[in-house]
Structures are given as C-alpha cells and as structure tokens.
KOLPASE-984787 format. One record per residue: residue number from 1; residue in three letters; x, y, z of N, C-alpha, C in turn. Coordinates in steps of 0.001 Angstrom, whole numbers, plus 500000, padded with zeros to 6 digits. Example, Ala and Ser with C-alpha at 12.3 -4.5 7.8 and 13.67 -1.06 7.14 Angstrom:
<mifi=1; balum=ALA; n_u=513190; n_v=494310; n_w=507800; ca_u=512300; ca_v=495500; ca_w=507800; c_u=513200; c_v=496700; c_w=507800>
<mifi=2; balum=SER; n_u=512850; n_v=497750; n_w=507080; ca_u=513670; ca_v=498940; ca_w=507140; c_u=512900; c_v=500030; c_w=507870>
***
This chain:
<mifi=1; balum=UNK; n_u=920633; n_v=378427; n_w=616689; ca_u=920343; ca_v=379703; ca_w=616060; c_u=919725; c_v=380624; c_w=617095>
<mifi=2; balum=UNK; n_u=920462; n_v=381511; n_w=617719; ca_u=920239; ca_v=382464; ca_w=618881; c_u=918887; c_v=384052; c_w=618136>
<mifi=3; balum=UNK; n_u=919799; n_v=384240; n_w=616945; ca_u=918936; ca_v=385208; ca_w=616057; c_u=917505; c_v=384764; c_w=615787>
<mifi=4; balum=UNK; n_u=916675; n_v=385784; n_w=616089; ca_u=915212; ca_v=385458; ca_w=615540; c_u=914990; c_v=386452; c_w=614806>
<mifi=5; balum=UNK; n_u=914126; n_v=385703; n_w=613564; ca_u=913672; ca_v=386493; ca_w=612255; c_u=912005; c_v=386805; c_w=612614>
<mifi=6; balum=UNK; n_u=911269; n_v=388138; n_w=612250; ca_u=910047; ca_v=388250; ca_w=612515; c_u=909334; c_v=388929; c_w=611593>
<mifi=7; balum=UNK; n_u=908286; n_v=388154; n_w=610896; ca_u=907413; ca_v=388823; ca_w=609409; c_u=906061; c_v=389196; c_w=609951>
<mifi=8; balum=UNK; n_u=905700; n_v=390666; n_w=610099; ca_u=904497; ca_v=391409; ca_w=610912; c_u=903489; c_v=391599; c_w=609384>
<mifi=9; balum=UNK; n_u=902830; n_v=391047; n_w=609477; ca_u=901709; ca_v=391427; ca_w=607943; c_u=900521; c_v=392281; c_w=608362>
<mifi=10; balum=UNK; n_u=900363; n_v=392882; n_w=607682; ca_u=899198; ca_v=394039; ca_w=608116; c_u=898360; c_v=394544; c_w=607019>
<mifi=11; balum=UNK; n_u=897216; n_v=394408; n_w=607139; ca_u=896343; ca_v=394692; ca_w=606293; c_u=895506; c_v=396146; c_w=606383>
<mifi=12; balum=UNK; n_u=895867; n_v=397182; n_w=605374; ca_u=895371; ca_v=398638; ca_w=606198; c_u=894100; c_v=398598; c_w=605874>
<mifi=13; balum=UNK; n_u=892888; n_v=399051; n_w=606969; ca_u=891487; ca_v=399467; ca_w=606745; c_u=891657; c_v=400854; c_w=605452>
<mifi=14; balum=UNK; n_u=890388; n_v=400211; n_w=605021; ca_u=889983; ca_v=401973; ca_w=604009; c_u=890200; c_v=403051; c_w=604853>
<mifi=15; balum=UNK; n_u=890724; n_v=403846; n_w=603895; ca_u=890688; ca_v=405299; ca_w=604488; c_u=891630; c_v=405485; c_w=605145>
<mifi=16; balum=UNK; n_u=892352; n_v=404838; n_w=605682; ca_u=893559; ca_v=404440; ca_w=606837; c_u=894918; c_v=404729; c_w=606926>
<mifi=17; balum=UNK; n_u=895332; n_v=404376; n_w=605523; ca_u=896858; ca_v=404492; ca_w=604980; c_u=897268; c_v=405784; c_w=605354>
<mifi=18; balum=UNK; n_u=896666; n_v=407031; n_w=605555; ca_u=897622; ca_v=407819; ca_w=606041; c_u=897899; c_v=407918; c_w=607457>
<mifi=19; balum=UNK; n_u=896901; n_v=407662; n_w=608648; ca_u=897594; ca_v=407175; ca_w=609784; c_u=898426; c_v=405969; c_w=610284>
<mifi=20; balum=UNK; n_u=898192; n_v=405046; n_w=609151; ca_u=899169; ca_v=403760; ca_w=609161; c_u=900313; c_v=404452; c_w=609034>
<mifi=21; balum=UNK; n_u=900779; n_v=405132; n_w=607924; ca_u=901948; ca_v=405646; ca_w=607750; c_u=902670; c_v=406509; c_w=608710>
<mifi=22; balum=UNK; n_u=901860; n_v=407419; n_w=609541; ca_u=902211; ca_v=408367; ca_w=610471; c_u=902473; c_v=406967; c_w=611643>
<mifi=23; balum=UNK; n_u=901787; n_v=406530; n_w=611691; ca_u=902212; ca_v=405116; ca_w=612805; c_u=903675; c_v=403902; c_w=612517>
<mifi=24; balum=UNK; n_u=903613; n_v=404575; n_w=611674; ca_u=905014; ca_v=403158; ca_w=611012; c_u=906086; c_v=404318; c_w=610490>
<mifi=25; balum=UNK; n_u=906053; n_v=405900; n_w=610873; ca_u=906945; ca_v=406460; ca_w=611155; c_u=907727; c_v=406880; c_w=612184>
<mifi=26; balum=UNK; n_u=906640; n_v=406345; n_w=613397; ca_u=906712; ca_v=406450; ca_w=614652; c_u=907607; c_v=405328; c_w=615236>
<mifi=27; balum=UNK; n_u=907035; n_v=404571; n_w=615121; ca_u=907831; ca_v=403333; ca_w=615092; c_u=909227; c_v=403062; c_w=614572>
<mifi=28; balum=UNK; n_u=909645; n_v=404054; n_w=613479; ca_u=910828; ca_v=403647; ca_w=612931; c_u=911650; c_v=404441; c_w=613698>
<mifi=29; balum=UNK; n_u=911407; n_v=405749; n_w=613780; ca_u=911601; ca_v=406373; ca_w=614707; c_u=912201; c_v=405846; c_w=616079>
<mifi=30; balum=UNK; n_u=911126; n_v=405481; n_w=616581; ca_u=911649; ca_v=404719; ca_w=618081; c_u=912471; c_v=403354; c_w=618081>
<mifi=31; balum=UNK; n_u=912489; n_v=402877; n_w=617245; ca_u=913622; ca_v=401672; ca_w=616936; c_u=914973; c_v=402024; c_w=616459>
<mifi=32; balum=UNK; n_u=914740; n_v=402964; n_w=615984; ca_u=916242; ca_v=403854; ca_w=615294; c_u=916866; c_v=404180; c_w=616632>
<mifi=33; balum=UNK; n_u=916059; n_v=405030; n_w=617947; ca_u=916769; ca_v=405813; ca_w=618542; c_u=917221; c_v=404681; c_w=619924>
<mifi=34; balum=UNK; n_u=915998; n_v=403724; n_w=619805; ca_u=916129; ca_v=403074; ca_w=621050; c_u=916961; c_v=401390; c_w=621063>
<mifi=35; balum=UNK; n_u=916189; n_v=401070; n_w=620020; ca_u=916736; ca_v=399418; ca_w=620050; c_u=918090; c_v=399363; c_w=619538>
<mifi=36; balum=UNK; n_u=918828; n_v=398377; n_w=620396; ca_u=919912; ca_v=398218; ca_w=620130; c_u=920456; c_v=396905; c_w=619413>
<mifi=37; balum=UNK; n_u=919158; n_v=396010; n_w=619889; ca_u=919172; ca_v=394437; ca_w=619475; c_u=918880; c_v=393843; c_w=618007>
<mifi=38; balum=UNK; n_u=918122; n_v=395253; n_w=617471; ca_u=917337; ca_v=394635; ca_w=616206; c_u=918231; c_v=394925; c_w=615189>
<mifi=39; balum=UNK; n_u=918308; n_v=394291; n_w=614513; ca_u=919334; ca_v=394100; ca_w=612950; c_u=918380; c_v=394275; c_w=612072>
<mifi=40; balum=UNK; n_u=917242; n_v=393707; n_w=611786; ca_u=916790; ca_v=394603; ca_w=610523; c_u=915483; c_v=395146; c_w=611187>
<mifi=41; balum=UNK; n_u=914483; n_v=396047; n_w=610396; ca_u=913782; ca_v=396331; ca_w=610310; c_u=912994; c_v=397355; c_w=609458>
<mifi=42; balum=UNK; n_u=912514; n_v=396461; n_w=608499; ca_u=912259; ca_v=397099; ca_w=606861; c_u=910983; c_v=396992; c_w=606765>
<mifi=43; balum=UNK; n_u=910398; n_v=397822; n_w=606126; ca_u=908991; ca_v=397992; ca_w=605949; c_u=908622; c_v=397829; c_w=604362>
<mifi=44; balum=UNK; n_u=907714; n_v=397434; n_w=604260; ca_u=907101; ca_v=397064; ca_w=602173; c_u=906261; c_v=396787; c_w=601773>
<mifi=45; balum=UNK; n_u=905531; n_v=397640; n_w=600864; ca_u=904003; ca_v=397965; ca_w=600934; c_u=904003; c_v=397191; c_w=599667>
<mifi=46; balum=UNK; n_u=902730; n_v=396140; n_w=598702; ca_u=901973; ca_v=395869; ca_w=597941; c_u=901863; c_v=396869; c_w=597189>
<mifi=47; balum=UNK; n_u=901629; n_v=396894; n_w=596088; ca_u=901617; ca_v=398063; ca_w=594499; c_u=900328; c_v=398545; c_w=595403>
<mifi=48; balum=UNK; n_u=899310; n_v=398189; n_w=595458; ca_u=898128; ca_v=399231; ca_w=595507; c_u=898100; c_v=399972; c_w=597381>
<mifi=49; balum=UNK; n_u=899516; n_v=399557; n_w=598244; ca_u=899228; ca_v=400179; ca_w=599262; c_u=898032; c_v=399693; c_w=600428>
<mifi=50; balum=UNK; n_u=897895; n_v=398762; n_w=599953; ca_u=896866; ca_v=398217; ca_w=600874; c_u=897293; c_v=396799; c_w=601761>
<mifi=51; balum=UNK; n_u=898466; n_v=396441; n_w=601963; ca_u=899167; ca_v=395675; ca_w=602798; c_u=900405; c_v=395923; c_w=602822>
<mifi=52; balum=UNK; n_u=900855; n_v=396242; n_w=604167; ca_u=902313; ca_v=396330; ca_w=604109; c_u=902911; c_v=394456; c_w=605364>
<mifi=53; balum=UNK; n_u=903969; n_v=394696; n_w=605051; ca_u=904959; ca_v=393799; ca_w=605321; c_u=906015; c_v=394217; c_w=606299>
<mifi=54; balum=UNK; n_u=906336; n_v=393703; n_w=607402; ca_u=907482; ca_v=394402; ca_w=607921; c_u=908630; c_v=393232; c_w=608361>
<mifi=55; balum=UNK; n_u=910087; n_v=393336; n_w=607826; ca_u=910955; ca_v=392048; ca_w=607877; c_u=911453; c_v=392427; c_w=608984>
<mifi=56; balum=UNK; n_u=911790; n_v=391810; n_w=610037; ca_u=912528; ca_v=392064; ca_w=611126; c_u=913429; c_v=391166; c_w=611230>
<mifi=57; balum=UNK; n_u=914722; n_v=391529; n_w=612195; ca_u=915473; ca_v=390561; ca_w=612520; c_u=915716; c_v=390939; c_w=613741>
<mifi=58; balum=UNK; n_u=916016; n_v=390058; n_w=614919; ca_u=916244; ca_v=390382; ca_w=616423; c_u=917855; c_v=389825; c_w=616826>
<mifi=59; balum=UNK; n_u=919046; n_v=390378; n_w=617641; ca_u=920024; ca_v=389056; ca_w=617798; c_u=919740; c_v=388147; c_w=619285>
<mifi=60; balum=UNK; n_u=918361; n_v=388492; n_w=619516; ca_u=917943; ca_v=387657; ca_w=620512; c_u=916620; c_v=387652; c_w=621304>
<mifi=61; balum=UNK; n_u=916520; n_v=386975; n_w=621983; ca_u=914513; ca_v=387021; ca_w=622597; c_u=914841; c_v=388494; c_w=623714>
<mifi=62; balum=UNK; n_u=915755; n_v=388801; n_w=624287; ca_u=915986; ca_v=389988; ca_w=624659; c_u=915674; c_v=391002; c_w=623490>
<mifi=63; balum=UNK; n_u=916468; n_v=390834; n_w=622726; ca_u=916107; ca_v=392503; ca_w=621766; c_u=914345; c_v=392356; c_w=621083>
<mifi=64; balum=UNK; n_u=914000; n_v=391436; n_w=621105; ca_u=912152; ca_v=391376; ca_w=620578; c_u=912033; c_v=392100; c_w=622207>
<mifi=65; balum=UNK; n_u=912050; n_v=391407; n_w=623358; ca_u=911369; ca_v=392243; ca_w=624389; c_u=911574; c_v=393515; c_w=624698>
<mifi=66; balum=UNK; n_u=913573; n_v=394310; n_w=624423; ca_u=913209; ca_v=395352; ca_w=624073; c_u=912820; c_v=396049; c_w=623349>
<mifi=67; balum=UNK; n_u=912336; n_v=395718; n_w=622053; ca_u=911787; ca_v=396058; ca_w=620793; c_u=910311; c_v=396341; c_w=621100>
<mifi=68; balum=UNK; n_u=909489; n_v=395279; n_w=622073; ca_u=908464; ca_v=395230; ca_w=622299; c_u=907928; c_v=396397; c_w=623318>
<mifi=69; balum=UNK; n_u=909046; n_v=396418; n_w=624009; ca_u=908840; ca_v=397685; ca_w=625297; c_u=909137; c_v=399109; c_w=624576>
<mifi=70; balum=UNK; n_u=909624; n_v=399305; n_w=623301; ca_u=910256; ca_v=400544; ca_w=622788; c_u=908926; c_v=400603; c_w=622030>
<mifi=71; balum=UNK; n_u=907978; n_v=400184; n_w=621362; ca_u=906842; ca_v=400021; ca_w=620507; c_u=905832; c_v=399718; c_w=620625>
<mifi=72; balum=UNK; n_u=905631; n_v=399139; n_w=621954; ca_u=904252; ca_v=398532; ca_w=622297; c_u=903569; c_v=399322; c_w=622159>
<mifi=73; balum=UNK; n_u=903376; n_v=400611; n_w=622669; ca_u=902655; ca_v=401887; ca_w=622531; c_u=901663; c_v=402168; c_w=621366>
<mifi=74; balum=UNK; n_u=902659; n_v=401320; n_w=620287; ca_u=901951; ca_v=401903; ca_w=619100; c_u=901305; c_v=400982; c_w=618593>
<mifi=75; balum=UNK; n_u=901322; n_v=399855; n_w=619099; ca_u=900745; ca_v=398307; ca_w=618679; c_u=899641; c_v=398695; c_w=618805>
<mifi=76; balum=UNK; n_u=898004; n_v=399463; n_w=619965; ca_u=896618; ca_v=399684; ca_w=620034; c_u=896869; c_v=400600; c_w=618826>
<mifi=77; balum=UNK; n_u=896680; n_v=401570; n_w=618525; ca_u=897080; ca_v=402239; ca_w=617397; c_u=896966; c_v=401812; c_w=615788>
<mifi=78; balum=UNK; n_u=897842; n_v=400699; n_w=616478; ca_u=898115; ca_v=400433; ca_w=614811; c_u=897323; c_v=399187; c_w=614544>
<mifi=79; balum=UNK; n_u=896698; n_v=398386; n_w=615640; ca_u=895228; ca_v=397464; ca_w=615367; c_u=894261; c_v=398532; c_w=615077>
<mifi=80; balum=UNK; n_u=894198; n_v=399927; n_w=615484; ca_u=892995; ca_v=400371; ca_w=614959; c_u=892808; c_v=400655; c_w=613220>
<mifi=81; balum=UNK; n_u=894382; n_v=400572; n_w=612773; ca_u=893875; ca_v=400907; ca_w=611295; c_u=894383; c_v=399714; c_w=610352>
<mifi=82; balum=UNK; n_u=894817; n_v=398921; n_w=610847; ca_u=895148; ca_v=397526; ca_w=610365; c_u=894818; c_v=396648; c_w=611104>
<mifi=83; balum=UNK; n_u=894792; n_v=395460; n_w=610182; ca_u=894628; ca_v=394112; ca_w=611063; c_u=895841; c_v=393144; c_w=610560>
<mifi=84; balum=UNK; n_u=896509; n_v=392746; n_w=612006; ca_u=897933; ca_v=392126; ca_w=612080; c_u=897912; c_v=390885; c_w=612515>
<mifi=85; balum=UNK; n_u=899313; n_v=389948; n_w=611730; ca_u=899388; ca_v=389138; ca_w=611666; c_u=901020; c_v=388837; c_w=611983>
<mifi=86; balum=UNK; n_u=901784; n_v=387780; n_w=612803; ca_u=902783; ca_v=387793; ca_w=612881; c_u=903252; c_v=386380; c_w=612878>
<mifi=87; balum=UNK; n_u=904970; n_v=386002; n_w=612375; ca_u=905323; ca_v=384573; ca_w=612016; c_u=906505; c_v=385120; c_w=612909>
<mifi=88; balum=UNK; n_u=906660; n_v=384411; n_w=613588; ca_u=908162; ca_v=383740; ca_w=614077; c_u=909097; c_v=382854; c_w=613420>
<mifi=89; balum=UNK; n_u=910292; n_v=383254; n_w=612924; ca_u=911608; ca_v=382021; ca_w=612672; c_u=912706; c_v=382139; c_w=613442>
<mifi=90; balum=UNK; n_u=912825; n_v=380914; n_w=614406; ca_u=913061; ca_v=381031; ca_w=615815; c_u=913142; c_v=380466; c_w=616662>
<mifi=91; balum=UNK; n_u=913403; n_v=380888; n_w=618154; ca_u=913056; ca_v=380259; ca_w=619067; c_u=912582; c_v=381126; c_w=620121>
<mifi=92; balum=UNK; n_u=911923; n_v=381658; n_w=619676; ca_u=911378; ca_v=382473; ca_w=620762; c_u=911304; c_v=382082; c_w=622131>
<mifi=93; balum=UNK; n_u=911240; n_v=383012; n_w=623398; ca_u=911196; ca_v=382650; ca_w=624397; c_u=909846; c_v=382436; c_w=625309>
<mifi=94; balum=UNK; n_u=909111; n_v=382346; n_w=625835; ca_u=908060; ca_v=381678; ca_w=626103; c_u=907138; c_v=383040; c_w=626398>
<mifi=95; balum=UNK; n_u=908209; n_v=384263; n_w=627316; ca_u=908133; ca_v=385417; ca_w=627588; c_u=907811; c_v=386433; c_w=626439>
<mifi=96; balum=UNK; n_u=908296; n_v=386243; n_w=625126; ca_u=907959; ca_v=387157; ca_w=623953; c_u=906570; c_v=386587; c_w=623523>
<mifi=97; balum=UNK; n_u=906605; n_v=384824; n_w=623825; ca_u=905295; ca_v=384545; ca_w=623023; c_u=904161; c_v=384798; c_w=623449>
<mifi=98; balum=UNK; n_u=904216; n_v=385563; n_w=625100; ca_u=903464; ca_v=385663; ca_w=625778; c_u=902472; c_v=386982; c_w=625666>
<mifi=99; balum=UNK; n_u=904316; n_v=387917; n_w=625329; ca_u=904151; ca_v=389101; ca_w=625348; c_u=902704; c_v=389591; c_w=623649>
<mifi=100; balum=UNK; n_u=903380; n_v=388859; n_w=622661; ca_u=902216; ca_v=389095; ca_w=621534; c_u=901520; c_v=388116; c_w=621390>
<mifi=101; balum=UNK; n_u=901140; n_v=386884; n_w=622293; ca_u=899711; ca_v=386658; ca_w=622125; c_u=898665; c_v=386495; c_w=621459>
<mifi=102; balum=UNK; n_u=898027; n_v=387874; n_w=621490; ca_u=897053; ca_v=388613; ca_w=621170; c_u=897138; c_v=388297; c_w=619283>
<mifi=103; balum=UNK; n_u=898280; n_v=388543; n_w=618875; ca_u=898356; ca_v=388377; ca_w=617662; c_u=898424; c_v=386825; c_w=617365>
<mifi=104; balum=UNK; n_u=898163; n_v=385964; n_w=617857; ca_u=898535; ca_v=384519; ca_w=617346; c_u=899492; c_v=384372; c_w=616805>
<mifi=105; balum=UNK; n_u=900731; n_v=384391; n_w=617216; ca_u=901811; ca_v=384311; ca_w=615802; c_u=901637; c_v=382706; c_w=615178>
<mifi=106; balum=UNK; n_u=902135; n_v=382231; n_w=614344; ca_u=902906; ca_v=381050; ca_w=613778; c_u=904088; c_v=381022; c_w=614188>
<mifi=107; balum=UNK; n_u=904642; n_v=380016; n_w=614676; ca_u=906124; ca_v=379907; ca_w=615171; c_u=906799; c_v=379185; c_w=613988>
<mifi=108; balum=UNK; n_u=907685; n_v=379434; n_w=613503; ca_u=908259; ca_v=377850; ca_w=612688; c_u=910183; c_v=378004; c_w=613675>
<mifi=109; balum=UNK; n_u=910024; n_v=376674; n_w=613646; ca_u=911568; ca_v=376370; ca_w=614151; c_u=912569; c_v=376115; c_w=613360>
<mifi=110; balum=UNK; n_u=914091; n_v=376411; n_w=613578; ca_u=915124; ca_v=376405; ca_w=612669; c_u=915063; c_v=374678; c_w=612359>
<mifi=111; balum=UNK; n_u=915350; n_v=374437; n_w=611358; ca_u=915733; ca_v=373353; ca_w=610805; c_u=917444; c_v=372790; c_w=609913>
<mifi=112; balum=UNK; n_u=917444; n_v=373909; n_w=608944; ca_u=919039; ca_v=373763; ca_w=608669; c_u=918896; c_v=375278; c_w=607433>
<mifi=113; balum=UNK; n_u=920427; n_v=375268; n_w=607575; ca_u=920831; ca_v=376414; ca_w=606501; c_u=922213; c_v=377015; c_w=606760>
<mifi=114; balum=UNK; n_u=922626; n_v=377884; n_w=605711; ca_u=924168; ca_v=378242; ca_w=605808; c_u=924009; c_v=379660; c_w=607051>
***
C-alpha cells in the first residue's frame, strides 16, 4: 500500500475559531493551488465548533513532503490557536516522520483490506 491516509485532530483554544478558520482557509488554498500528490483533503468540525478533524489522503511519502513544504508555514500559526494531534495509516517514510515530529503522530501499519 504505496497511498498514505492522514487524520490531523485539533482542538481550537477559546476565542480562537475565527483565526483557526482564516488559517484552514489558507491552507486549503495552498493545497488547491500547489499539491499535486494529495487526493483528499477535507476538513470537519464537531456540532459546537470546538474540534475540527482534517481527513487526508497522500499517493505517496513524496506528496506528504510536498504537502508539508506547501503548508508548513502555517503549522506555528495554527499551534498557536489549536492544539494538534496526528495518526498515520501507512508507511510513512522515516523523512516525513521526521519532518512532524513535533506532533508525535501514531503510526498504524496496513494490515489487509479491499
């Protein structure tokens, strides 16, 4: 399984949600115009707006690193008004796991499916 799946959880500080939003428009923004690798990338907020969710899909540890180089920018930013959390389904490359770190991801590895 070459494709990696990536679930970014984010918890917005009080008061916050409207620069979260100006930040996760930015972002969509720059993935729209730049990435070429990423297949999904959907965003989905909790009824009361106070955690969003973001589903990603990559078709490879290349498109996360260019994904990562098209967005990093906004990653300080967007720790200042959330606090993030990220899962890998995958195989990430040693180089992406390096690259987010900072976030501790969870890795889980493919096992089976259609």
């Amino acid at each position: 399984m070459e494709e990696i799946q990536v679930t970014a959880r984010m918890k917005i500080h009080d008061g916050k949600l409207d620069a979260f939003k100006a930040l996760a428009a930015k972002a969509l923004q720059s993935v729209g115009e730049k990435d070429t690798g990423t297949r999904q990338y959907d965003w989905f907020f909790n009824a009361d707006q106070s955690e969003c969710v973001v589903r990603e899909g990559f078709a490879d540890t290349q498109a996360i690193l260019d994904h990562a180089a098209h967005v990093g920018e906004l990653l300080g930013p967007m720790t200042d008004v959330a606090d993030m959390s990220m899962e890998f389904y995958g195989d990430p490359s040693p180089e992406v796991l390096e690259t987010v770190a900072a976030f501790k991801p969870a890795v889980y590895s493919y096992f089976q499916g259609l």
